[in-house]
DOFIMAR-658451 format. One record per residue (C-alpha): residue number from 1; residue in three letters; x, y, z. Coordinates in pm, whole numbers, m for minus. Each point is the difference from the previous one (the first is absolute). Layout:
! DOFIMAR-658451
<seq = NUM&type = ALA&east = X&north = Y&up = Z>
...
This chain:
! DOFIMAR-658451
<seq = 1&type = UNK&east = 1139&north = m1440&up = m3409>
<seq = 2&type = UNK&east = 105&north = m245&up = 285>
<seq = 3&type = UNK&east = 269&north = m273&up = m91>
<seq = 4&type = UNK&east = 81&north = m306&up = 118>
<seq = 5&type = UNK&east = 335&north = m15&up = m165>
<seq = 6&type = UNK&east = 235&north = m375&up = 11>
<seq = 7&type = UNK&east = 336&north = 38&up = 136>
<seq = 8&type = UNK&east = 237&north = m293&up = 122>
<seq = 9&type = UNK&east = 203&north = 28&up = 307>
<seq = 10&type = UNK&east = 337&north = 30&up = m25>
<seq = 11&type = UNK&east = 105&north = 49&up = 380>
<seq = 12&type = UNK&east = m93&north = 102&up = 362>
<seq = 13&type = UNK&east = 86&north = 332&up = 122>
<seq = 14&type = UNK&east = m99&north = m9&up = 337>
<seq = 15&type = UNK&east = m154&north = m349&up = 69>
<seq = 16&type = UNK&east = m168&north = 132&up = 369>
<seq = 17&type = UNK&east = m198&north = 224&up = m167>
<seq = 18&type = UNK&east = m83&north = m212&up = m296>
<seq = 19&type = UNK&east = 140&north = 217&up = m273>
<seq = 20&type = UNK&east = 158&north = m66&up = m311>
<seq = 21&type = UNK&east = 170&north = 48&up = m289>
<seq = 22&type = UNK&east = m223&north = m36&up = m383>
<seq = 23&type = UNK&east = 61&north = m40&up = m265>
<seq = 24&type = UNK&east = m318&north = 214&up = m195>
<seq = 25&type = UNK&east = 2&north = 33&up = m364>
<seq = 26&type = UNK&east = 420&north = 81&up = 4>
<seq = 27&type = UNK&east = m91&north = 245&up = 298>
<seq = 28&type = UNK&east = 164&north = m77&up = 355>
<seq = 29&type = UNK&east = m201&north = 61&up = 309>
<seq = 30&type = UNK&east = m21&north = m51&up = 304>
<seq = 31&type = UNK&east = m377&north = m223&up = 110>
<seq = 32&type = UNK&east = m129&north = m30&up = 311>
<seq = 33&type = UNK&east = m141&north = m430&up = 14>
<seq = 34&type = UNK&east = m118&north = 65&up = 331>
<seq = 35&type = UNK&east = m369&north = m74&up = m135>
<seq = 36&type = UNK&east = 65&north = m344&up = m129>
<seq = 37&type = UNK&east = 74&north = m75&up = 314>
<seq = 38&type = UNK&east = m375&north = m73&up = 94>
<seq = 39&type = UNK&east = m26&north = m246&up = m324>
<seq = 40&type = UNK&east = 238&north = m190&up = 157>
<seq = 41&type = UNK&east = 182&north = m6&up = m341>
<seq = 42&type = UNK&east = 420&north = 29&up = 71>
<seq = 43&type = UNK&east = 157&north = 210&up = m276>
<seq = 44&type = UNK&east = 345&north = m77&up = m45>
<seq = 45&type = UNK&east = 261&north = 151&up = m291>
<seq = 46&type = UNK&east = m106&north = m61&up = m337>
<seq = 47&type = UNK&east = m358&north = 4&up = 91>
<seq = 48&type = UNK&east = m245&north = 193&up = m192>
<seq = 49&type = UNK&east = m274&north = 188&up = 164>
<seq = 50&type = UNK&east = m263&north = 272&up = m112>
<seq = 51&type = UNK&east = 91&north = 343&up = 119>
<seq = 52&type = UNK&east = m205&north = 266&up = 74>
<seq = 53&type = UNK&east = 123&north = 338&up = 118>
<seq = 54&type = UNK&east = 310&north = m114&up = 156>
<seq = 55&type = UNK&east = m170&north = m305&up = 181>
<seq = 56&type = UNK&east = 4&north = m389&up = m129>
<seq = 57&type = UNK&east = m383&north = m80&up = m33>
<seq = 58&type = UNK&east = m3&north = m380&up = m111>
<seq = 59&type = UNK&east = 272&north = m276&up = m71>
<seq = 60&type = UNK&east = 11&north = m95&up = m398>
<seq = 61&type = UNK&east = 109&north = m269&up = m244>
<seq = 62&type = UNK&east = 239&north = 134&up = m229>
<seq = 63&type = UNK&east = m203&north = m116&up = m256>
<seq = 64&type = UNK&east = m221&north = 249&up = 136>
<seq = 65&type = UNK&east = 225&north = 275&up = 2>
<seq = 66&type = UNK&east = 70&north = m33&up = m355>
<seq = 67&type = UNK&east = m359&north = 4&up = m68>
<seq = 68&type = UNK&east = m93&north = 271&up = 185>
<seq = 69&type = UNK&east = 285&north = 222&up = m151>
<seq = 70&type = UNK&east = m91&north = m125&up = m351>
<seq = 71&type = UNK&east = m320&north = 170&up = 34>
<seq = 72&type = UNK&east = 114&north = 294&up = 124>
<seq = 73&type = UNK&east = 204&north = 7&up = m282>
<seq = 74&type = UNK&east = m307&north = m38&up = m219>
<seq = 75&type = UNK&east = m229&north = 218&up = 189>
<seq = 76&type = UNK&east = 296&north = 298&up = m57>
<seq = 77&type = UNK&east = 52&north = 3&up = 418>
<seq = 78&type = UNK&east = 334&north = m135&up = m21>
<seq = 79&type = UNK&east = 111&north = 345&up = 44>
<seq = 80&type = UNK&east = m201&north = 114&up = 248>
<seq = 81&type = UNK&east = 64&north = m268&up = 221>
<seq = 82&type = UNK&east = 400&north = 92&up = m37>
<seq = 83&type = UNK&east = m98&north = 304&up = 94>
<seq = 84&type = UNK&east = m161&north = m100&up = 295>
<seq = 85&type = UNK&east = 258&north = m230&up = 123>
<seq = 86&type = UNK&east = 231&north = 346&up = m43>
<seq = 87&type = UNK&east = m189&north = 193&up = 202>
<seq = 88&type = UNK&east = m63&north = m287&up = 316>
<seq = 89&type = UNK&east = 215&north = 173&up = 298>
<seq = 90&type = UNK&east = 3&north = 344&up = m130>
<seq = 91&type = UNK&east = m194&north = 288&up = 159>
C-alpha cells in the first residue's frame, strides 16, 4: 500500500538541495522538499508535511497531521507506516 505518512520538520540538512531533517512517527529521516518548491509553499522547522517515499508531497495543518495519524491508528497502518519511514534511504 502507498502512504502518505505526516512528519514535522525539525531541521535543514543541506538547505541547497532542499533536504531535511523529519520527524516521522518517532523515526528520523532525512526528506528531500525540493517538490514543494513548485507550490510555492516555504517549509520552515516545525512544519508538517505529507511524506511519501522520502519526498515531502503537500504542506499540512497540524491539525491535520493528527488526523491523519489517528486514522492510521484506527485503520491498523500505524505500523506500517513506521515501517516505511524506516526503510526511506535504505537500499
Amino acid at each position: 500500500m502507498c502512504l502518505a505518512i505526516p512528519g514535522r520538520v525539525e531541521s535543514f540538512v543541506d538547505a541547497e538541495r532542499r533536504m531535511a531533517l523529519a520527524d516521522i512517527s518517532g523515526v528520523k529521516r532525512e526528506i528531500s522538499v525540493d517538490l514543494l518548491r513548485g507550490e510555492g509553499a516555504q517549509v520552515e522547522v516545525g512544519d508538517w508535511v505529507l511524506i511519501h517515499v522520502g519526498f515531502a508531497m503537500s504542506k499540512i495543518s497540524e491539525e491535520q497531521a493528527r488526523e491523519q495519524l489517528e486514522v492510521l491508528a484506527m485503520l491498523g497502518e500505524a505500523v506500517a507506516a513506521a515501517e516505511e519511514a524506516r526503510g526511506y534511504g535504505q537500499s
